[in-house]
N, C-alpha and C positions, 0 to 999 in steps of 0.2 A: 504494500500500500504506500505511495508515494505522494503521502502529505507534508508540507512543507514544517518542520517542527519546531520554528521560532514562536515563538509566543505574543509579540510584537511585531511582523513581517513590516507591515503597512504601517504609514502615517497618515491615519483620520484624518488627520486636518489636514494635509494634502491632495486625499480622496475628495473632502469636501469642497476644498478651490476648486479645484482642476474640471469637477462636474459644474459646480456653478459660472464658472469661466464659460465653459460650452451651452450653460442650458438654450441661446439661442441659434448654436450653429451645429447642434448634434443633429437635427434630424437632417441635413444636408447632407452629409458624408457617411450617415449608419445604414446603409443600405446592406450591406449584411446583417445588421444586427435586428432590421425588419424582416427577412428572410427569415433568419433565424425564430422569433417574434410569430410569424405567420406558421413556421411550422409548429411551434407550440399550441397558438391557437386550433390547429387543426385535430389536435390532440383531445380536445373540449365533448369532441364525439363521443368518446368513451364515458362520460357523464351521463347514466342512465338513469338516476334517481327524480326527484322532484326536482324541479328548481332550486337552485342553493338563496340562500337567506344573509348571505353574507359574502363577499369574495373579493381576495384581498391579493393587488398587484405589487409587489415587494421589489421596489428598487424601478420605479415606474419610469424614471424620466422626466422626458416632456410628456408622459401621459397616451400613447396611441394604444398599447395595450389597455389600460384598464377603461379609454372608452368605447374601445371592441366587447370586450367584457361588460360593460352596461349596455350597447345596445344587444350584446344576447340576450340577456339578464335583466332587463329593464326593472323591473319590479325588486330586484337584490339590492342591497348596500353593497357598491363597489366604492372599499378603501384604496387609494392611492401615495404608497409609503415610499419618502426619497430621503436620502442624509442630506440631501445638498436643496434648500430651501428657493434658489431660484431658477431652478429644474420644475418644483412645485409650480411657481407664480407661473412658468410656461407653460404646460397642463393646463392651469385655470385659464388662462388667456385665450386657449384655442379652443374650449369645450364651448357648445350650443348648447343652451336649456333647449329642451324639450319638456314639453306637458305630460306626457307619459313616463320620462323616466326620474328617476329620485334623486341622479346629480351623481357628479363622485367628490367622496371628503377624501382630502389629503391630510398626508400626516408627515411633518418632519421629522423622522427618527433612524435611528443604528437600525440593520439589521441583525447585529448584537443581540439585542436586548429592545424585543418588539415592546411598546406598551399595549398591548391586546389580553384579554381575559382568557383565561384556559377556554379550550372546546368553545372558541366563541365561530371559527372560520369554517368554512364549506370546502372554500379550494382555494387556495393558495399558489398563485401562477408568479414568476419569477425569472426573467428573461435575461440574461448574463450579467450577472451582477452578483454572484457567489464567488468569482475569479478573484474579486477585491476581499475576500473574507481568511482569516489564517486559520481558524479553527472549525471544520467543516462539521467533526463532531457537535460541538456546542452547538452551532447552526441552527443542525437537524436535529437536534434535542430543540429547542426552540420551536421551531415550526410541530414536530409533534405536538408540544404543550397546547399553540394555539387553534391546533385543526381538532376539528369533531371527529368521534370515532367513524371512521368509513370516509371521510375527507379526504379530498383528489391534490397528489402537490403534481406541478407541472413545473419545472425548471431546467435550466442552462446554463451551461456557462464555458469558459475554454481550455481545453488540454495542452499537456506541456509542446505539441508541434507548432503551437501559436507563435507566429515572430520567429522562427529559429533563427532565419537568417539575419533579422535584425540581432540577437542576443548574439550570435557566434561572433559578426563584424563587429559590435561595440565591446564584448570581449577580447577580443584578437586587438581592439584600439587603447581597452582601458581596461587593464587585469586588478586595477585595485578596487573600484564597482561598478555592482552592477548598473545595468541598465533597462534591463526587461526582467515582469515579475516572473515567479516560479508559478508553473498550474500546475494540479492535482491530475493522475491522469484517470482515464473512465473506470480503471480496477477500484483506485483509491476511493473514488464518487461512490461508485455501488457501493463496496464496503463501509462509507462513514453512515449512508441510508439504511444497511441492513442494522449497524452497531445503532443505531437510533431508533430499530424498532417497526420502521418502515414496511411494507408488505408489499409483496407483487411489483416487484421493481421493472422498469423495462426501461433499458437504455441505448442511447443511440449515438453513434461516432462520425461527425463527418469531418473534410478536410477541403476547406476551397481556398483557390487560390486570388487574390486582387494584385493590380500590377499596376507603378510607378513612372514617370521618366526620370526618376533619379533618389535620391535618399532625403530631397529636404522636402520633396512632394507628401512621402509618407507619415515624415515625422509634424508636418504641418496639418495631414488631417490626421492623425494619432494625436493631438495639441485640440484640434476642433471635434472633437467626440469625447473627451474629457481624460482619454488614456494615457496621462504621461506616468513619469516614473515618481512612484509613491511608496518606493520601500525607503526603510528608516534608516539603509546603507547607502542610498544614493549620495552622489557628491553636494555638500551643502553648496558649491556655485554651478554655475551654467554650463556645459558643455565647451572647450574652447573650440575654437577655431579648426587649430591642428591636430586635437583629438578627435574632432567632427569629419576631419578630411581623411583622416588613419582609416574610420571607420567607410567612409566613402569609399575609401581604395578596397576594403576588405569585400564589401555588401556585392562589389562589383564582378564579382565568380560566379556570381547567382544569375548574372544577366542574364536576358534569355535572347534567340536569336534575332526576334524583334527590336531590342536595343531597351526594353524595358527591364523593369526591376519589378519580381515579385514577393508577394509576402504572404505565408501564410497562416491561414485561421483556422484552428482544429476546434470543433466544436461539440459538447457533449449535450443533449439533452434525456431528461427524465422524467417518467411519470410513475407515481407511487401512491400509497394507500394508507393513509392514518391508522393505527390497528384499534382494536378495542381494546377500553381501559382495561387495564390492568397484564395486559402482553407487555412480556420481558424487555427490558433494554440491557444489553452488552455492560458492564461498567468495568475495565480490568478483570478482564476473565471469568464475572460472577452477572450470571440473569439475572434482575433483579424487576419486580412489579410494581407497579406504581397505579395506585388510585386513587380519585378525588375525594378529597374531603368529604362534600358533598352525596358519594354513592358510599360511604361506608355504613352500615347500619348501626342506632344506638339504642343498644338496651335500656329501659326505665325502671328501677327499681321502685 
């Protein structure tokens, strides 16, 4: 299982810039990451119960998924949860009231540490934005907490072939740090969802490719989609110059006959099943059950 095992990887508050920076020029340049995005949504099929009552888009954005998910859902509360507050104001800005549907409330918070009520969520959809997260187990102990028993999670996010070639050129430029994050690969994924209790896993691996005319094209929309570099090793100054060009010369093997520069994006997505209270979670080697407060019985003398 190939999870990254710093404890602190990421700096928050440079996740949080870097998305608010973008929130008005990400939907411009995420065209993968709406691909991406639509094949989750297509995933929604396998929701055979009633209407869900609650359904919460975790790491929203500017908001396209969670108002695909209201106009399915019209009559649900769709939550729309972002760390980065003016990702939110962008979401509200582009949403139409409609009379038939209920609106969607935004929430600024971590996906750390959701503030949602145990078993309050239906489905839980989540569109590459686990990549930013170090601890996947906690995670998915979280989202268990706040999905209902039989609750649908839908999520994505990128495997370690992401950027190689960015990562190999800015290593080969600058051995003392990094420059591109580490991702979880699809074994690690499955396994943090099973350790968390998860049921009926089904996951999917794909690998495409986008292409540049050069290395500042990429890193300028990698800057405008909010993805720069957010680990806590990164160099406190800017890239220079002649360390920018080091990597120039390196990235330049990868060209391809056309004269462009590719990059690519390995992407993992999954869908899983809340289990009923009281199924075991993993904790160091010991099953352990866990139930609500609430469903325990109290005898009255």
């Amino acid at each position: 299982m190939n999870l990254p095992s710093h404890h602190n990887l990421f700096d928050r508050s440079q996740v949080r810039r870097a998305f608010s920076r973008a929130a008005r020029s990400y939907d411009a340049v995420a065209g993968l990451q709406h691909g991406v995005e639509a094949h989750l949504l297509e995933s929604l099929e396998y929701w055979k119960a009633a209407a869900p009552q609650v359904v919460l888009d975790l790491g929203c954005g500017p908001g396209t998924a969670a108002q695909a998910l209201q106009r399915r859902w019209p009559k649900a509360q769709v939550l729309a949860l972002d760390l980065a507050l003016p990702m939110l104001r962008e979401s509200a800005r582009r949403q139409r009231w409609h009379p038939l549907r209920r609106g969607v409330r935004r929430v600024c918070a971590d996906v750390r540490a959701l503030p949602l009520a145990e078993a309050s969520v239906d489905v839980l959809f989540s569109n590459l934005c686990l990549q930013w997260v170090e601890d996947l187990p906690a995670v998915f102990a979280g989202f268990r907490r706040v999905l209902r028993p039989g609750g649908m999670l839908l999520v994505s996010t990128f495997g370690p072939a992401t950027l190689h070639e960015l990562r190999d050129a800015f290593a080969e430029a600058d051995a003392v740090a990094p420059h591109v994050s580490p991702f979880t690969d699809i074994a690690g994924f499955g396994d943090a969802l099973m350790a968390a209790g998860f049921r009926d896993p089904v996951l999917d691996r794909d690998v495409t490719l986008t292409r540049y005319p050069d290395l500042t094209a990429l890193m300028r929309e990698l800057r405008a989609m909010g993805a720069t570099n957010a680990l806590h090793s990164r160099r406190p100054t800017l890239t220079g110059r002649a360390r920018f060009a080091r990597a120039a010369q390196a990235y330049a093997r990868f060209i391809e006959p056309s004269g462009q520069l590719p990059a690519s994006w390995e992407t993992i997505t999954a869908m899983a099943w809340a289990p009923a209270h009281g199924a075991p979670i993993r904790e160091a080697g010991v099953e352990i059950a866990r139930f609500p407060a609430s469903g325990i019985p109290v005898r009255r003398r």
